[in-house]
TITI-875413 format. One record per atom (N, C-alpha, C, O, CB): x, z, y; atom name. Coordinates in nm, 4 decimals. Glycine has a CB too. Layout:
<pases>
pase u:X, w:Z, v:Y, atom:CA
...
</pases>
This chain:
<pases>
pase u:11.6181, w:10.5994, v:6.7705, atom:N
pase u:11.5432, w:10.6587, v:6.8801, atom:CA
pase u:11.6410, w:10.7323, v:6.9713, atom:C
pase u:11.7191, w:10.8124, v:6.9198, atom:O
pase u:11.4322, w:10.7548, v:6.8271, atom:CB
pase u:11.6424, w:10.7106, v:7.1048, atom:N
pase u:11.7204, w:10.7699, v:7.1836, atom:CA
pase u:11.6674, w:10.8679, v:7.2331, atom:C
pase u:11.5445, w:10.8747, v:7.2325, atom:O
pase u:11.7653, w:10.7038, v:7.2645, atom:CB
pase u:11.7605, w:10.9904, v:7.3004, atom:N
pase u:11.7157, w:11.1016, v:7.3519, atom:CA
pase u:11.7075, w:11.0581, v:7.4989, atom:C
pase u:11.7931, w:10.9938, v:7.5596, atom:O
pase u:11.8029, w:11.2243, v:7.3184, atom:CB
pase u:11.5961, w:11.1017, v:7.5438, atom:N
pase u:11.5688, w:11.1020, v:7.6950, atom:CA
pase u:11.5001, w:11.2466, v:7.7559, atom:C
pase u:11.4466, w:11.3321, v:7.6853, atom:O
pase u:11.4632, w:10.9732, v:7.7251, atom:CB
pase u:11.5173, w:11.2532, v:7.9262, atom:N
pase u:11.5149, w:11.3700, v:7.9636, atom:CA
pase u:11.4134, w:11.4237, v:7.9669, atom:C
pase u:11.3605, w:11.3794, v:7.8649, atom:O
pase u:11.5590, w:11.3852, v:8.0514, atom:CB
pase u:11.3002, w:11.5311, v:8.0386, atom:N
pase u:11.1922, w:11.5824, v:8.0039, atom:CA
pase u:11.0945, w:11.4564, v:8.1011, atom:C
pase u:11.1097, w:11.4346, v:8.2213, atom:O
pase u:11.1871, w:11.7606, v:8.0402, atom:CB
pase u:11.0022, w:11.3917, v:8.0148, atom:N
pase u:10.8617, w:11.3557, v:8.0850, atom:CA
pase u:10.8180, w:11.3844, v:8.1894, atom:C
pase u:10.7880, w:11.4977, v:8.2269, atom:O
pase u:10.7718, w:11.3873, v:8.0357, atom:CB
pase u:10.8096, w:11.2884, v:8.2463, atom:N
pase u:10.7548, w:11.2901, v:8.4006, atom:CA
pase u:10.6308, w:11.2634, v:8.4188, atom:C
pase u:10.5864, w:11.2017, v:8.3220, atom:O
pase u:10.8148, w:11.1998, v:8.4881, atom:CB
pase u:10.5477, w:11.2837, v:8.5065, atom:N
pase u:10.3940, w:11.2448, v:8.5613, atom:CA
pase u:10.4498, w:11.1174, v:8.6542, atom:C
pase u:10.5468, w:11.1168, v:8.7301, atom:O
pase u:10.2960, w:11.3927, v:8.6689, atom:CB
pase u:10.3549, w:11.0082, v:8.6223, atom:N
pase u:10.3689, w:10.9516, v:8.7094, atom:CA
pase u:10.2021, w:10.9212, v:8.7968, atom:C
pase u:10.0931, w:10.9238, v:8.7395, atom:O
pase u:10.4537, w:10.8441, v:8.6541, atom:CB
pase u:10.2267, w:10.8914, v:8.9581, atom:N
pase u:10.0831, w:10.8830, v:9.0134, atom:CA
pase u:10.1012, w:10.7663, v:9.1152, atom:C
pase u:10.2201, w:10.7641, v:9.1470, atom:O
pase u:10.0243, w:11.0324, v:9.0884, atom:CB
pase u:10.0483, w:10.6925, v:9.1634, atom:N
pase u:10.0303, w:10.5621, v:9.2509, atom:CA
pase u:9.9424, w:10.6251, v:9.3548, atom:C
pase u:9.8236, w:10.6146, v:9.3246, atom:O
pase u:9.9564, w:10.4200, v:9.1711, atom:CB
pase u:9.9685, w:10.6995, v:9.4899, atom:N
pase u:9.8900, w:10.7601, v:9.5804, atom:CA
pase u:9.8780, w:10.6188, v:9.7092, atom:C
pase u:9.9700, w:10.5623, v:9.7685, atom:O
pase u:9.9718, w:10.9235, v:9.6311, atom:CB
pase u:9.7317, w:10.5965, v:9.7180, atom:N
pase u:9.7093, w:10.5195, v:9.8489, atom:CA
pase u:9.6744, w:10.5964, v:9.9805, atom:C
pase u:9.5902, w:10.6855, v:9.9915, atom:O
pase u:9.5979, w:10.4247, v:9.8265, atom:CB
pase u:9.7437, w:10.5523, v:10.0647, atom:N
pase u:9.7461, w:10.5955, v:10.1975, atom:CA
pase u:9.6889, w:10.5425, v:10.3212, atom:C
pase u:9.7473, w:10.4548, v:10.3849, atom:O
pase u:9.8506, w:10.6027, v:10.2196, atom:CB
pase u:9.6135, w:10.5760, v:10.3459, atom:N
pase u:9.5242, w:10.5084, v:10.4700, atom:CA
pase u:9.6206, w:10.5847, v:10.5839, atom:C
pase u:9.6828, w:10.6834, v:10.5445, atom:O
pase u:9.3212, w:10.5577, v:10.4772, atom:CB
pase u:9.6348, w:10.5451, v:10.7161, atom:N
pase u:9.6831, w:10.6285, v:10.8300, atom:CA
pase u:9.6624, w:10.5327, v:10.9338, atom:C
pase u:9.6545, w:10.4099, v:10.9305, atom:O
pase u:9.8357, w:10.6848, v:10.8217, atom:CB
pase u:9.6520, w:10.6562, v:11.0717, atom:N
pase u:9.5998, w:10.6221, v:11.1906, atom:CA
pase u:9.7033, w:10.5067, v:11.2297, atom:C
pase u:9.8211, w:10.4910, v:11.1978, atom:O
pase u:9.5864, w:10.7485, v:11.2926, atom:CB
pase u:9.6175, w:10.4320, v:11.3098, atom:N
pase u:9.7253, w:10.3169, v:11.3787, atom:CA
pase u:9.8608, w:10.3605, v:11.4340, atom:C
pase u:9.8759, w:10.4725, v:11.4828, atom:O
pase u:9.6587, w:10.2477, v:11.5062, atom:CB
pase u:9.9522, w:10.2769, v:11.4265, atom:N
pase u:10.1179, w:10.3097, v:11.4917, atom:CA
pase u:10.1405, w:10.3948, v:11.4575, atom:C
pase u:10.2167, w:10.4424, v:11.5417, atom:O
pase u:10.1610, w:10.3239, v:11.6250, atom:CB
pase u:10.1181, w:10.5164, v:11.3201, atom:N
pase u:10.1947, w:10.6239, v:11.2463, atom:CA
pase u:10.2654, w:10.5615, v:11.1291, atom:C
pase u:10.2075, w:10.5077, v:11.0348, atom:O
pase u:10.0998, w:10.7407, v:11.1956, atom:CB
pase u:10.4095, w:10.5747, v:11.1447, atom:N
pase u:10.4769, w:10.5673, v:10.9630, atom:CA
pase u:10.5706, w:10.6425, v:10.9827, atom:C
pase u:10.6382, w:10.6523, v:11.0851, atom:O
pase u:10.5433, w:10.4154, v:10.8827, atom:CB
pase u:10.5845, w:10.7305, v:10.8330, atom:N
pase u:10.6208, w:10.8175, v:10.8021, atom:CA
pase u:10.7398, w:10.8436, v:10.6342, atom:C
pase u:10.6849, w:10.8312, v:10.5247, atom:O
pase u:10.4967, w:10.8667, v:10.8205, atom:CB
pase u:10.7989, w:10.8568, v:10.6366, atom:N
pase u:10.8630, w:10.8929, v:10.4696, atom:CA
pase u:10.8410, w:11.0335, v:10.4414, atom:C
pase u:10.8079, w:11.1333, v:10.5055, atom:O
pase u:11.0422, w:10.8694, v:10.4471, atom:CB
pase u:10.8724, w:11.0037, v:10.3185, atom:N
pase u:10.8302, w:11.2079, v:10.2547, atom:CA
pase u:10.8963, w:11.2052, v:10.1257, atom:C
pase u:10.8887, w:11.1180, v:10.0392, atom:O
pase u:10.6158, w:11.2691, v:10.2102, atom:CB
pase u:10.9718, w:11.3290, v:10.1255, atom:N
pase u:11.0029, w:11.3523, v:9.9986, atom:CA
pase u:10.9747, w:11.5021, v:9.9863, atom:C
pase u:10.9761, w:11.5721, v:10.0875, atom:O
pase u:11.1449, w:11.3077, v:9.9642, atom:CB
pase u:10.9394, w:11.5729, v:9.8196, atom:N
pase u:10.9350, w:11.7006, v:9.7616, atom:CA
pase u:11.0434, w:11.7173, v:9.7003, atom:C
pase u:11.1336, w:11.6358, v:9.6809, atom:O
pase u:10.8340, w:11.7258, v:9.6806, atom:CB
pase u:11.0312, w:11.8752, v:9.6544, atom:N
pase u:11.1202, w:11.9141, v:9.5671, atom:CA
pase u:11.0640, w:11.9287, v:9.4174, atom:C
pase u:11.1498, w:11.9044, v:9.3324, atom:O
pase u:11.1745, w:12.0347, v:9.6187, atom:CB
pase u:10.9636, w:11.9561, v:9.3781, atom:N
pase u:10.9399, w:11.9567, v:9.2689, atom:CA
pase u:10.9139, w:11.8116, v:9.1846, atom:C
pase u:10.9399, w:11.7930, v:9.0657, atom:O
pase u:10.8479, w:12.0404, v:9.2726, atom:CB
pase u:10.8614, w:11.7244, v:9.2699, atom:N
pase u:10.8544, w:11.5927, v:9.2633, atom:CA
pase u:10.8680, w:11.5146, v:9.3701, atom:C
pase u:10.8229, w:11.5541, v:9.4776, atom:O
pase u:10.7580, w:11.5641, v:9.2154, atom:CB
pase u:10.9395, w:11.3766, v:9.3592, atom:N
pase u:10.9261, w:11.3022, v:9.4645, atom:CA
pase u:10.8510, w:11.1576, v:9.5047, atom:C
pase u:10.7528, w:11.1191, v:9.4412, atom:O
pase u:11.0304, w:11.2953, v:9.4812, atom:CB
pase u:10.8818, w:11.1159, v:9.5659, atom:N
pase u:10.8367, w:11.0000, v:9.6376, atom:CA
pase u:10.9432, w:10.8799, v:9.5378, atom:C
pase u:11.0639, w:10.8981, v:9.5540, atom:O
pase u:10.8711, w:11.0173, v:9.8358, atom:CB
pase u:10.9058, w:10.7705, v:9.4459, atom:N
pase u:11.0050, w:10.6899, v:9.3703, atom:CA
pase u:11.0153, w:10.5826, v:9.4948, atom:C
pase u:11.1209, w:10.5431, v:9.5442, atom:O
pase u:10.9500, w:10.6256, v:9.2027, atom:CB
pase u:10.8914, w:10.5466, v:9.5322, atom:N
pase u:10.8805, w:10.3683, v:9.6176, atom:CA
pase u:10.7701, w:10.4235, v:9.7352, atom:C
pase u:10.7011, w:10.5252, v:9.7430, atom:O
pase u:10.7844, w:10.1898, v:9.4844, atom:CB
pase u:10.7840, w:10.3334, v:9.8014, atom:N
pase u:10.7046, w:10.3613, v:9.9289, atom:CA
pase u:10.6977, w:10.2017, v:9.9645, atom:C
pase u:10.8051, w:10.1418, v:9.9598, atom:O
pase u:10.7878, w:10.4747, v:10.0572, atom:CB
pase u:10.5949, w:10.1368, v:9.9954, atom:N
pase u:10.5365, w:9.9997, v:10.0339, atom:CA
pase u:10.4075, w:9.9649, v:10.1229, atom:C
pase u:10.2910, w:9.9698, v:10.0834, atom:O
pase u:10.5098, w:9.9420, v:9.9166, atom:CB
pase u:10.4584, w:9.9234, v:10.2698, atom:N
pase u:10.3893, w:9.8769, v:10.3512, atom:CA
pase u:10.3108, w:9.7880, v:10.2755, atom:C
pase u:10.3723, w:9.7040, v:10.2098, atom:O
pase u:10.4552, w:9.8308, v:10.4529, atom:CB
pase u:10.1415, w:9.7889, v:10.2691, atom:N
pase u:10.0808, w:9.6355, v:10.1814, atom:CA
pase u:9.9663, w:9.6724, v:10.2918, atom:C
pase u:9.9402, w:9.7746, v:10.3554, atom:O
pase u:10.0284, w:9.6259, v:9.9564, atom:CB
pase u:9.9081, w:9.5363, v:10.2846, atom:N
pase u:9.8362, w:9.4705, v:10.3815, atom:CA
pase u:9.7072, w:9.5551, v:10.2598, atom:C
pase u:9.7246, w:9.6209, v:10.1573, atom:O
pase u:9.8641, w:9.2635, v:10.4175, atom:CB
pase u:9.5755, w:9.5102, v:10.3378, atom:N
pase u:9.3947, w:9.5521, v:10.2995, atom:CA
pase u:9.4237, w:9.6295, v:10.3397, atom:C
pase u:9.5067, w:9.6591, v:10.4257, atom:O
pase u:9.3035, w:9.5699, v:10.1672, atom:CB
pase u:9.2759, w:9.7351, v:10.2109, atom:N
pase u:9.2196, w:9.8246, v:10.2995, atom:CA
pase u:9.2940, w:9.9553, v:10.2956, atom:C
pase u:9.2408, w:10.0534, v:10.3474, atom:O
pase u:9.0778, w:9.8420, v:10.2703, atom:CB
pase u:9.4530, w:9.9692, v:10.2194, atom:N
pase u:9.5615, w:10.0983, v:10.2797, atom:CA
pase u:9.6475, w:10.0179, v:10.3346, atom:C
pase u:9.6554, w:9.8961, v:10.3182, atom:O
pase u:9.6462, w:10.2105, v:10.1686, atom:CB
pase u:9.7155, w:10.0885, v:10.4033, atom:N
pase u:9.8550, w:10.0951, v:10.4785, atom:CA
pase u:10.0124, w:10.1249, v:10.3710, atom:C
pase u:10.1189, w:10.0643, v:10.3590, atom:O
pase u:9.8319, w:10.2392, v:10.5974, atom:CB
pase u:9.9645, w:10.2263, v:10.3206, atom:N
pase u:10.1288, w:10.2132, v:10.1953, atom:CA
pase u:10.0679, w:10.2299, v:10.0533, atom:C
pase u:9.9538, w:10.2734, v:10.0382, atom:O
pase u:10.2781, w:10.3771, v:10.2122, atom:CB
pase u:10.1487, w:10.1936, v:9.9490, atom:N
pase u:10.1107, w:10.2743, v:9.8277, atom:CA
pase u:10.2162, w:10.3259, v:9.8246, atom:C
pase u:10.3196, w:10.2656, v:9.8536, atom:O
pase u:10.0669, w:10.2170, v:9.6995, atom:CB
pase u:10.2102, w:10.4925, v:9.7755, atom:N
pase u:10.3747, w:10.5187, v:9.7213, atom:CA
pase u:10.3433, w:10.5539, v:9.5561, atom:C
pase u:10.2312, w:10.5749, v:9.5095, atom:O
pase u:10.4711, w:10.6827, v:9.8184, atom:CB
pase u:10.4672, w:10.5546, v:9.4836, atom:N
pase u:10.4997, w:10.5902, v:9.3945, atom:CA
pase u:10.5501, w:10.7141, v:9.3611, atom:C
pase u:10.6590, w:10.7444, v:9.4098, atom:O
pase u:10.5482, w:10.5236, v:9.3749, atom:CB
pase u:10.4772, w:10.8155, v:9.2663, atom:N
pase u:10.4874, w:10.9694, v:9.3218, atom:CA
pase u:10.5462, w:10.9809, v:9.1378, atom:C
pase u:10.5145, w:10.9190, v:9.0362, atom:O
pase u:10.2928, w:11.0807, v:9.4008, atom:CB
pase u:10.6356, w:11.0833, v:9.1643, atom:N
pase u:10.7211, w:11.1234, v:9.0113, atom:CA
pase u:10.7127, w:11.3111, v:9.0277, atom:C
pase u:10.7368, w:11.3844, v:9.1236, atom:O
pase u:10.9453, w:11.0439, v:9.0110, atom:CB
pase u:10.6700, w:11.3384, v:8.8937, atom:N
pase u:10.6783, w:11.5249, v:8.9514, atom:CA
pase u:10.6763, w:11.5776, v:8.7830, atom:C
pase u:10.6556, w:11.5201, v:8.6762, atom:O
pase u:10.4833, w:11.6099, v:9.0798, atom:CB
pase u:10.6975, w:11.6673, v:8.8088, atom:N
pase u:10.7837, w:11.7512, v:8.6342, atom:CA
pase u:10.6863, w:11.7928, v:8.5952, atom:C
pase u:10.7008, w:11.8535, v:8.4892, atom:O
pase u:10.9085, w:11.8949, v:8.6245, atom:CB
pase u:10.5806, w:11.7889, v:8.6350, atom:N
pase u:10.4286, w:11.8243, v:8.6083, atom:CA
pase u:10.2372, w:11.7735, v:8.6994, atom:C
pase u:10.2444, w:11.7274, v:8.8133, atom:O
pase u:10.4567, w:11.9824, v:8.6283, atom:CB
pase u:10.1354, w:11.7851, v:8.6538, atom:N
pase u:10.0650, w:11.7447, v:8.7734, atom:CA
pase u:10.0323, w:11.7794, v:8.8641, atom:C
pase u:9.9822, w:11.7228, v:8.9613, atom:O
pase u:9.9971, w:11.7173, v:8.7703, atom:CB
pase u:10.0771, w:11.9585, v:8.8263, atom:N
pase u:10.0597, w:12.0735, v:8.9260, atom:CA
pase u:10.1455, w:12.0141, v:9.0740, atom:C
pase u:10.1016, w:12.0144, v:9.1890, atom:O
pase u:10.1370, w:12.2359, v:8.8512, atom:CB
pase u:10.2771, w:11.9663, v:9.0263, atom:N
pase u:10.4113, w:11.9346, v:9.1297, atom:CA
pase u:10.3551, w:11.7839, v:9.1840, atom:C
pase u:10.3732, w:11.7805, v:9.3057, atom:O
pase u:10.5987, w:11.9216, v:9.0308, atom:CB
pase u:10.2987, w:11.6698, v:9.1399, atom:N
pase u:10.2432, w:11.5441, v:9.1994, atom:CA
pase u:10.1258, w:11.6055, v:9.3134, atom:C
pase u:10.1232, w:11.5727, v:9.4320, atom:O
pase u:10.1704, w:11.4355, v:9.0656, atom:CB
pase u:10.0359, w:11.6966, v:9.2510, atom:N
pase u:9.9218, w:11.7329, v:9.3352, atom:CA
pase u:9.9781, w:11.7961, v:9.4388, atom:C
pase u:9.9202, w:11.7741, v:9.5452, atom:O
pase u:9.8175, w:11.8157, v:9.2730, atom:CB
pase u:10.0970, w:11.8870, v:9.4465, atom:N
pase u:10.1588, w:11.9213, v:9.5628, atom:CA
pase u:10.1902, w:11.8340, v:9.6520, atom:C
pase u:10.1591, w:11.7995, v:9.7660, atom:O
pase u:10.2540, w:11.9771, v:9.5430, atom:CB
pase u:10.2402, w:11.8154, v:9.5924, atom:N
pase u:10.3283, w:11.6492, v:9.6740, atom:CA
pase u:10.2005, w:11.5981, v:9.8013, atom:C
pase u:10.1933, w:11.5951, v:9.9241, atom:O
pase u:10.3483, w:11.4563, v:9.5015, atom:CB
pase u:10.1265, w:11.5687, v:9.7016, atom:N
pase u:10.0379, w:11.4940, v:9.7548, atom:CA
pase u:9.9737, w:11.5356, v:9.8910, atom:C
pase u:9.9646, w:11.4699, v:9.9947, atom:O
pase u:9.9502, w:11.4795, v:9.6619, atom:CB
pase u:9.9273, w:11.6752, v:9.8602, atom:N
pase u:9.8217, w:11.7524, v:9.9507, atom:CA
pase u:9.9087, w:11.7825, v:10.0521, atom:C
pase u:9.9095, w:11.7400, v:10.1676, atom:O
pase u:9.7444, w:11.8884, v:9.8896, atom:CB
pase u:10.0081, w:11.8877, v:9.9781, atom:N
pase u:10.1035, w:11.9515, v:10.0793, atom:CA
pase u:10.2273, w:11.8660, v:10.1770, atom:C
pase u:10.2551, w:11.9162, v:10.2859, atom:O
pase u:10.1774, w:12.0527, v:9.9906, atom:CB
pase u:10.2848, w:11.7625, v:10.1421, atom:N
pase u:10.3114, w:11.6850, v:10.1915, atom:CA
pase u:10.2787, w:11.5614, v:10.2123, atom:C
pase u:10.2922, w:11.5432, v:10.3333, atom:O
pase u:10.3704, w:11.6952, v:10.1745, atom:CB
pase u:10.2516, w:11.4884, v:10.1739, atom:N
pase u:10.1790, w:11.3532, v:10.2135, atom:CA
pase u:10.0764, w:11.3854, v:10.3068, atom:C
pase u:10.0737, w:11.3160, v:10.4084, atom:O
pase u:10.1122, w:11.2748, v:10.0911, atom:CB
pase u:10.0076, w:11.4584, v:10.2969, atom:N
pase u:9.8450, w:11.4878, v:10.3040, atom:CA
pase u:9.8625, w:11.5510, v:10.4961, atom:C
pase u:9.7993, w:11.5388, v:10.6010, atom:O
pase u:9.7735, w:11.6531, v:10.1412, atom:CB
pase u:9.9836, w:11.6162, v:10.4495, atom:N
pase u:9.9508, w:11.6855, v:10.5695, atom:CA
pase u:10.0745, w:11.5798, v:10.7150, atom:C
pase u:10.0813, w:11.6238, v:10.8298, atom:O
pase u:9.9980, w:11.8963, v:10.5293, atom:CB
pase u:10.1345, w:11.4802, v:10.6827, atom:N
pase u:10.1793, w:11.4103, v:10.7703, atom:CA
pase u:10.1060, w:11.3901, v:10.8698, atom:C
pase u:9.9897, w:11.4253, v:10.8502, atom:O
pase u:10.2141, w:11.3182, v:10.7312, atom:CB
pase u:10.1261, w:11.3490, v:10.9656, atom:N
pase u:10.0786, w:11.3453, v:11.0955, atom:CA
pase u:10.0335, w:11.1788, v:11.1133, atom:C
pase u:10.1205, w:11.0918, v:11.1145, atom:O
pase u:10.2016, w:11.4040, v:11.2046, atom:CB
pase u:9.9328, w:11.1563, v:11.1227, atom:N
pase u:9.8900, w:10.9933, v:11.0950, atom:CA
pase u:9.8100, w:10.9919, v:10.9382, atom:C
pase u:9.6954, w:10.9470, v:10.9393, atom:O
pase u:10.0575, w:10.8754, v:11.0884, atom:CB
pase u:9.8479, w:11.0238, v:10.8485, atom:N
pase u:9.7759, w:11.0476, v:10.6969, atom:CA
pase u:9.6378, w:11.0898, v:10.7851, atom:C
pase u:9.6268, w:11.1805, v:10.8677, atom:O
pase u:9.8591, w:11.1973, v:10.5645, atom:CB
pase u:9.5372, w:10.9936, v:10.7395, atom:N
pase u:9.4192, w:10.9838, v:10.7409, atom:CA
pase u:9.3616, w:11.0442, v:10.6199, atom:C
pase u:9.2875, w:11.1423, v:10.6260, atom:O
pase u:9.3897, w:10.8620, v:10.7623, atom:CB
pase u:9.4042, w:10.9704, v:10.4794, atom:N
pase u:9.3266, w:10.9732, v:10.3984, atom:CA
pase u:9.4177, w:10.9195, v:10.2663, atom:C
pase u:9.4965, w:10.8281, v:10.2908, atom:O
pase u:9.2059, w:10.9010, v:10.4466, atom:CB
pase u:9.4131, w:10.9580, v:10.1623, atom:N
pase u:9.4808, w:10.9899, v:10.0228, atom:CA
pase u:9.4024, w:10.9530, v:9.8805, atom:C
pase u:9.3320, w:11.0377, v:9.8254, atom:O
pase u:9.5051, w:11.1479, v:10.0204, atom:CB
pase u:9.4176, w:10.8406, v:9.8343, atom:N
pase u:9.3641, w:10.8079, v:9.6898, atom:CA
pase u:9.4569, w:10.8433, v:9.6093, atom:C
pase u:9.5566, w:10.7820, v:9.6473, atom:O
pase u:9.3287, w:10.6671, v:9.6580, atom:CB
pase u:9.4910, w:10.9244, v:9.4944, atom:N
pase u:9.5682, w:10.9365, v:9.3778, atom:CA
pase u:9.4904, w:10.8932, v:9.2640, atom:C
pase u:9.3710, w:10.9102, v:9.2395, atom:O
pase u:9.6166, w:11.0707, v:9.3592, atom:CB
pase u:9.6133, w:10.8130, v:9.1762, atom:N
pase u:9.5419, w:10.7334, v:9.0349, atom:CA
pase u:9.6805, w:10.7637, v:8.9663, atom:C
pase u:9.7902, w:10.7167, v:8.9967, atom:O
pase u:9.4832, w:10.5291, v:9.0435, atom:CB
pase u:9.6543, w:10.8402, v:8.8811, atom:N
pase u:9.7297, w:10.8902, v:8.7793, atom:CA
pase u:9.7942, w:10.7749, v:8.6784, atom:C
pase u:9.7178, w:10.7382, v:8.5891, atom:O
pase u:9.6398, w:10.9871, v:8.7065, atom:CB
pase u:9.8960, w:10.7273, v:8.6812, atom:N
pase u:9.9709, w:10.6907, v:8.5212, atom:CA
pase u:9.9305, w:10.7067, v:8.3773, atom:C
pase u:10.0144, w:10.7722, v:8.3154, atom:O
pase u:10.0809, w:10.7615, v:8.5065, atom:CB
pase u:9.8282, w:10.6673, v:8.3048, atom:N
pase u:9.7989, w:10.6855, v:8.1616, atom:CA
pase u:9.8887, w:10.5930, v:8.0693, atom:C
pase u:9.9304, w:10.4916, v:8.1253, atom:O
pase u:9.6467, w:10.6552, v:8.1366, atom:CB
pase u:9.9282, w:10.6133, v:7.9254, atom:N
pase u:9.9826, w:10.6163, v:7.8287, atom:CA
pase u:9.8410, w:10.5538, v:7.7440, atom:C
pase u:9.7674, w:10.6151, v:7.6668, atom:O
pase u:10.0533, w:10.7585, v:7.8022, atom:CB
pase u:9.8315, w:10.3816, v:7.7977, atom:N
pase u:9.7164, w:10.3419, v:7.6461, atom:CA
pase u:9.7847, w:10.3174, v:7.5184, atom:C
pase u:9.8934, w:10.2597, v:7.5180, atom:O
pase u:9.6221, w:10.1866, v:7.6612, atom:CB
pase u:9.7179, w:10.3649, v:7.3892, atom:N
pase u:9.7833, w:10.3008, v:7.3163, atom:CA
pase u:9.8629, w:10.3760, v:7.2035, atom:C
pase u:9.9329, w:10.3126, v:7.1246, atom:O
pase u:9.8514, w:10.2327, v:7.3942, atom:CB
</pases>
């Protein structure tokens, strides 16, 4: 068994935003892993990493959330089946 560093949250946030807005974002407590233009009914999914869910939910609200064009914000949390 190998040692690895402290556990991360991981979250898949969908992003709806107003026409002709794109934007990148990164936090400090957690960041942004991937960011992907996909076609339907969002505009990006990103891939959100944070040292806790307290630090993803930041992320989210406080930056993502509050970009300029961010319409609207789905978060779906990372579970461990199994």
């Amino acid at each position: 068994m190998t040692k690895s560093g402290p556990k991360k949250m991981r979250a898949y946030v969908l992003i709806e935003t107003a026409p002709g807005k794109t934007k990148s974002v990164k936090g400090t407590d957690s960041t942004v892993v991937n960011l992907d233009a996909v076609t339907g009914p969002f505009d990006f999914i990103a891939v959100v990493e944070g040292t806790t869910l307290d630090a993803v939910g930041r992320l989210v609200t406080d930056e993502i959330g509050s970009i300029d064009g961010v319409t609207r914000t789905t978060t779906c949390l990372a579970v461990a089946i199994g």
